[in-house]
N, C-alpha and C positions, 0 to 999 in steps of 0.2 A: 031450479027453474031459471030460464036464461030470459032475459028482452029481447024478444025479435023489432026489430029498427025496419020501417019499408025504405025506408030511403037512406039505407046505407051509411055506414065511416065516413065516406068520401063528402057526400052532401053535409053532412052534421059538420065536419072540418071546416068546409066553406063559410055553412052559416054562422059557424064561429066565429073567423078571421073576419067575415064581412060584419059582423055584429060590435067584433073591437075597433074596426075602420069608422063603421057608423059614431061611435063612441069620439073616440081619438078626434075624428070631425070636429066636433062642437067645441074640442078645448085646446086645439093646437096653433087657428088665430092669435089666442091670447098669451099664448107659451111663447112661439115664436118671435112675437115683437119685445117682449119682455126678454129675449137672450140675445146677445152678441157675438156671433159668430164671424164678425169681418176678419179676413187675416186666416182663417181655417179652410184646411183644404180639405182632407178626409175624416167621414166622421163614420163611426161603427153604431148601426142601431140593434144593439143584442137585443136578441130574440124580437125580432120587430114586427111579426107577421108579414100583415098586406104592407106595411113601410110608410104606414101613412104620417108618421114623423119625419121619416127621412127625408121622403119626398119634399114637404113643407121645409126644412129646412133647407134644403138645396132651391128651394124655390123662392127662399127668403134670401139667401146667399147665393149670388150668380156665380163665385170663384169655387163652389163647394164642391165634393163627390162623396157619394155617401155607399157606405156598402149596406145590406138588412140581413142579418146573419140569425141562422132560425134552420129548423127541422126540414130537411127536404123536404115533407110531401108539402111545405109552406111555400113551394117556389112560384109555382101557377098561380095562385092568386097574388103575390111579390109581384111580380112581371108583369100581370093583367094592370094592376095599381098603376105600374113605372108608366106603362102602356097610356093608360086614360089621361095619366097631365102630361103626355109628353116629356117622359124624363131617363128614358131608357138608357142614354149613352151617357149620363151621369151618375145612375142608381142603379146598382146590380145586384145581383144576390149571392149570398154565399152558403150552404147546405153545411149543418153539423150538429152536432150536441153540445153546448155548451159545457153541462158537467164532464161528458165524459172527453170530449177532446179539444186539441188547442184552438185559439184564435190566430187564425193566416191571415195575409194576407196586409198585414202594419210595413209602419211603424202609424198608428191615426192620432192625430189630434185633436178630435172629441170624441167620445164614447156615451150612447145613449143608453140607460135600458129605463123602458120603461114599465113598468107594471111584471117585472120578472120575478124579483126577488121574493117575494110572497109566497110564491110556490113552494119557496124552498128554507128548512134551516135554517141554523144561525153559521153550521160547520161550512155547508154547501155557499150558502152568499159569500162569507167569506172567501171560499174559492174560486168562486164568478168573480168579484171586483179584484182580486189578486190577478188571474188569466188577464182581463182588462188594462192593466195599470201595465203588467209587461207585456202590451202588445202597445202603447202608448208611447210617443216621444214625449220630452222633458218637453214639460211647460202646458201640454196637453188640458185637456178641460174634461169632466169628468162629471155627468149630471143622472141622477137618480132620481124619476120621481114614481110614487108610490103612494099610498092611504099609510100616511105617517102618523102614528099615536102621538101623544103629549109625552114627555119621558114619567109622568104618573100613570100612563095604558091605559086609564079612564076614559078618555077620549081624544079626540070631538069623536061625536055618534056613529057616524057613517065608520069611518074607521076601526071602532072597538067595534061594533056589528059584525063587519068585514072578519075582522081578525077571529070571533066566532064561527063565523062561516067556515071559514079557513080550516080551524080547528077539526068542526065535526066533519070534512068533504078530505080531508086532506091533513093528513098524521105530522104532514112536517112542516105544513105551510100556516104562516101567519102574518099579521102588519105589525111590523116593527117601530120602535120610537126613534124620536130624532137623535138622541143619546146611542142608540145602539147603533144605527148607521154610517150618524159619525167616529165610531171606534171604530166599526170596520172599515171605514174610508181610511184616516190615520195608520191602521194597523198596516194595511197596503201602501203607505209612504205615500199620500195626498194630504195637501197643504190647506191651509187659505178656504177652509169649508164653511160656506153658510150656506142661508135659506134663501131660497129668489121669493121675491115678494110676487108671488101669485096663489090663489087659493081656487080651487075647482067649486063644483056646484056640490059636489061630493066631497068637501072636504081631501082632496088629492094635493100632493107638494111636491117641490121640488129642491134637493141639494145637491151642493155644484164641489167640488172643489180642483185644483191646480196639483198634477203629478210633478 
């Protein structure tokens, strides 16, 4: 027995990305003033949908270019984003898969992903922030933020839910602890990793560290 959808792949895509934009809205004020970008010129936001980090970032950093690199049919609404704050000829898009093929288009000195790694393994992540780090100049900045467990997986709430969620919708995906993503950061030859002191209303985080 199959789900007939009336309103199509296409629409459902949309109201996705625009659902992550809605989201990303409410917490990117606070992300932004809390990170330091002076002195950065290109920043990669892996897998970024609508870009609505990117753009905020280059909108907080006037010297900034940012690229939103993500699944082709994510482009349209990429560009419609770049489009609304007026940020076209600083934010562009770039069309790929991240598992299966490389990052063009470097050498950048920040690297965003946000809310990626979940989807995927512990094998797979670590082959996303590897791609990452060599497409990176030295000195690069390097920030993950995600529904980070405790390194006892017990919580906080939001996050061990999440990572249930994950489990039953999704065989490979789950919310990792701050112990495992700092190994996989290290194991990739990144330095200098801590936590930024911001907490979401969801329990969301972020770690940074220096390639």
């Amino acid at each position: 027995m199959y789900l007939i959808r009336s309103y199509g792949e296409e629409i459902e895509r949309e109201s996705f990305l625009m659902g992550m934009f809605n989201l990303a809205m409410e917490l990117v004020p606070g992300i932004v003033e809390k990170i330091d970008l002076s002195g950065r010129a290109r920043l990669l936001d892996l897998g970024g949908g609508p870009g609505t980090y990117a753009i905020h970032f280059c909108l907080e950093n006037p010297e900034l270019r940012a690229v939103i690199y993500d699944r082709p049919t994510t482009q349209s609404i990429a560009v419609a984003t770049a489009e609304k704050f007026d940020m076209t000829e600083r934010v562009t898009f770039m069309g790929g898969d991240v598992i299966c093929d490389s990052i063009s288009g470097g050498p950048y000195d920040v690297v965003w992903l946000s809310h990626l790694l979940h989807s995927n393994g512990p094998e797979v992540c670590q082959r996303i922030i590897d791609k990452c780090v060599a497409a990176m100049e030295p000195g690069g900045l390097i920030m993950i933020h995600e529904f980070i467990l405790d390194n006892s997986k017990d919580g906080p709430e939001f996050p061990a839910l999440f990572s249930l969620n994950m489990l039953v919708n999704n065989p490979e995906g789950r919310a990792y602890s701050e112990g495992e993503l700092t190994a996989m950061l290290q194991k990739s030859g990144v330095n200098n990793i801590k936590r930024l002191p911001f907490r979401s209303p969801r329990d969301s985080a972020i770690l940074f560290g220096v390639v």
